[in-house]
C-alpha positions as CSV (number, residue, x, y, z in Angstrom):
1,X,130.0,-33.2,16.5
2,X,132.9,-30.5,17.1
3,X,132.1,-28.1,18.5
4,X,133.5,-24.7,17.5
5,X,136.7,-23.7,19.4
6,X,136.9,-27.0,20.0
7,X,140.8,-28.8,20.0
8,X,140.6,-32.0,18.1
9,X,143.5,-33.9,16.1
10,X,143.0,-34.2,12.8
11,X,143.1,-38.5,13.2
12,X,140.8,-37.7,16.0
13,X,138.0,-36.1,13.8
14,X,138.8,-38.0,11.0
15,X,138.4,-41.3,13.1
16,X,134.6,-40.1,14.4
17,X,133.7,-39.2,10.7
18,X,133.8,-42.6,9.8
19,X,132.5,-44.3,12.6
20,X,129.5,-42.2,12.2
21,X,129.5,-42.3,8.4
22,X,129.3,-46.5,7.5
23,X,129.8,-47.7,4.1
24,X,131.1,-45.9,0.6
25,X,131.2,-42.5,-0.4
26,X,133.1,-39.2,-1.3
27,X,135.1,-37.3,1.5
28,X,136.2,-34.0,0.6
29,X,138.5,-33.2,3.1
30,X,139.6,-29.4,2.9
31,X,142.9,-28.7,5.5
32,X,146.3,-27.2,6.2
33,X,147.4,-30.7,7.3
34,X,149.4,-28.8,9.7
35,X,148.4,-31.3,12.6
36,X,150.8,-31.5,15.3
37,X,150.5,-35.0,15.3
38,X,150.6,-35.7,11.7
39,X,147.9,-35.9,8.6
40,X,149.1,-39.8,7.5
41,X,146.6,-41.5,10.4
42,X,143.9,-39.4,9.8
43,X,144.1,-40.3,5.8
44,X,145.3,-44.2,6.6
45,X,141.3,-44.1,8.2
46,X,139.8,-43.2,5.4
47,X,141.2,-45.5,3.1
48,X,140.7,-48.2,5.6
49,X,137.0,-46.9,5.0
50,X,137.5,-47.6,1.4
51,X,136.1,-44.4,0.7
52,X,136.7,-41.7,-2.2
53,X,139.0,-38.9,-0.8
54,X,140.1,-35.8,-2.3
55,X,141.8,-33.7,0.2
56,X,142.0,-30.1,-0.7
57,X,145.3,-29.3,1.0
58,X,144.7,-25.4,1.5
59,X,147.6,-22.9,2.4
60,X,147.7,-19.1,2.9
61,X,149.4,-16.9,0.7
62,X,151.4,-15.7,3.5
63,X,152.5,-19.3,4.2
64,X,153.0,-19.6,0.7
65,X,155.3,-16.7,0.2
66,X,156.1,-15.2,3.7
67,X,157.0,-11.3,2.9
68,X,158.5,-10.6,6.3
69,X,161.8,-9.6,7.8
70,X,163.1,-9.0,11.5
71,X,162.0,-10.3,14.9
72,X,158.8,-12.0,15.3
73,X,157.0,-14.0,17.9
74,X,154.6,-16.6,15.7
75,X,151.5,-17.5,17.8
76,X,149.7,-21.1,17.0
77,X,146.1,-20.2,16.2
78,X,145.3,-23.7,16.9
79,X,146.8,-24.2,20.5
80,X,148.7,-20.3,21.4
81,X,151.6,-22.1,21.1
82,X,154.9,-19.3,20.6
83,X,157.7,-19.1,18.7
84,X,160.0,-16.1,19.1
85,X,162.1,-16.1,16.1
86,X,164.6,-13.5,13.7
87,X,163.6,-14.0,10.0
88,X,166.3,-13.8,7.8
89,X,166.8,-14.3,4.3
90,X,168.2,-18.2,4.9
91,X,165.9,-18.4,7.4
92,X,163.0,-17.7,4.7
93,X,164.9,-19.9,2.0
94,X,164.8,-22.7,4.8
95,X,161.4,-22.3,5.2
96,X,160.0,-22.3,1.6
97,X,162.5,-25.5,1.1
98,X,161.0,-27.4,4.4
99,X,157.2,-26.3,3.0
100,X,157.8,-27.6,-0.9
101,X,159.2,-31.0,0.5
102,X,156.1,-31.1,3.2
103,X,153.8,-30.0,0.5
104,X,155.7,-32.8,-2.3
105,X,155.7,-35.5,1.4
106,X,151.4,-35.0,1.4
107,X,151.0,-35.2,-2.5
108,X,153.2,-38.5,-2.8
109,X,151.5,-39.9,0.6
110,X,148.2,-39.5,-0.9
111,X,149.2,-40.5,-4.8
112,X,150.7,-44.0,-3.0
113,X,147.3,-44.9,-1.1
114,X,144.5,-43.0,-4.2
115,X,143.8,-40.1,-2.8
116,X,143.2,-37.3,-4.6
117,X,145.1,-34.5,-3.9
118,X,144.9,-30.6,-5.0
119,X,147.0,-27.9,-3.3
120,X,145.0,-24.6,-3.2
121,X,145.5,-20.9,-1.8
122,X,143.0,-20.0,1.0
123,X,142.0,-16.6,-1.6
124,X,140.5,-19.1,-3.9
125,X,137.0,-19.5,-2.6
126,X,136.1,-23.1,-1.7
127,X,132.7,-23.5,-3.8
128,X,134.4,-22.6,-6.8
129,X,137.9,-24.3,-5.9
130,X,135.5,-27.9,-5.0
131,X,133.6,-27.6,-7.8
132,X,136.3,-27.7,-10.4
133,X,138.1,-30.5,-9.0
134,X,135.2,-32.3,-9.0
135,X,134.3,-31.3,-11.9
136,X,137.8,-32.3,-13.6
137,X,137.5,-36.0,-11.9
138,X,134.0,-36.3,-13.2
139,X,132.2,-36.2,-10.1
140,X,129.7,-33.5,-10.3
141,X,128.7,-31.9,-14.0
């Protein structure tokens, strides 16, 4: 189990998931996919696990649509890591252009291997959010 506060990779707690979890199933898999080390091995495992997944790929609205201007120092939650940086108007262009084409790179990784994919805000709440996908697929009434 992870514990919380915890570092683990995404592939890494993806990987123990299904070596404790055997056989066929549905994996709801609710993330920013903003692993350092990528989100393609930890989705590879579970279609090697020939399992149903439907990753609910779940931004903020301030990643979404960043309203800031000036100098900034961005702090990793994940790992502290820090960025000292001067938003800018191309700067923020740049950005929402390198998200949509991450955001497009996740739903055409998952479409290639079925996996279902949704994008979501975090101010959706997630009981509501999973059970209209579900819902929509046919999975739970």
């Amino acid at each position: 189990a992870i514990e919380p506060g915890e570092q683990v990779s995404l592939a890494s707690g993806v990987k123990n998931f299904c070596l404790r979890n055997s056989g066929k199933g549905v994996v709801v898999l609710i993330s920013d996919l903003m692993d350092k080390e990528g989100y393609e091995t930890a989705l590879k495992y579970f279609v090697s696990h020939q399992v149903d997944c439907f990753v609910i790929h779940v931004l903020s609205q301030e990643e979404l649509d960043p309203d800031v201007t000036g100098d900034l120092k961005l702090v990793d939650c994940e790992d502290q890591d820090e960025a000292e940086i001067t938003v800018s108007a191309p700067l923020l262009s740049r950005y929402k252009q390198s998200l949509n084409a991450y955001v497009r790179g996740a739903q055409d990784f998952c479409s290639r291997r079925g996996i279902h994919y949704l994008m979501a805000s975090n101010l959706l709440p997630v009981e509501d959010l999973i059970a209209s996908h579900l819902r929509r697929r046919g999975l739970v009434r």
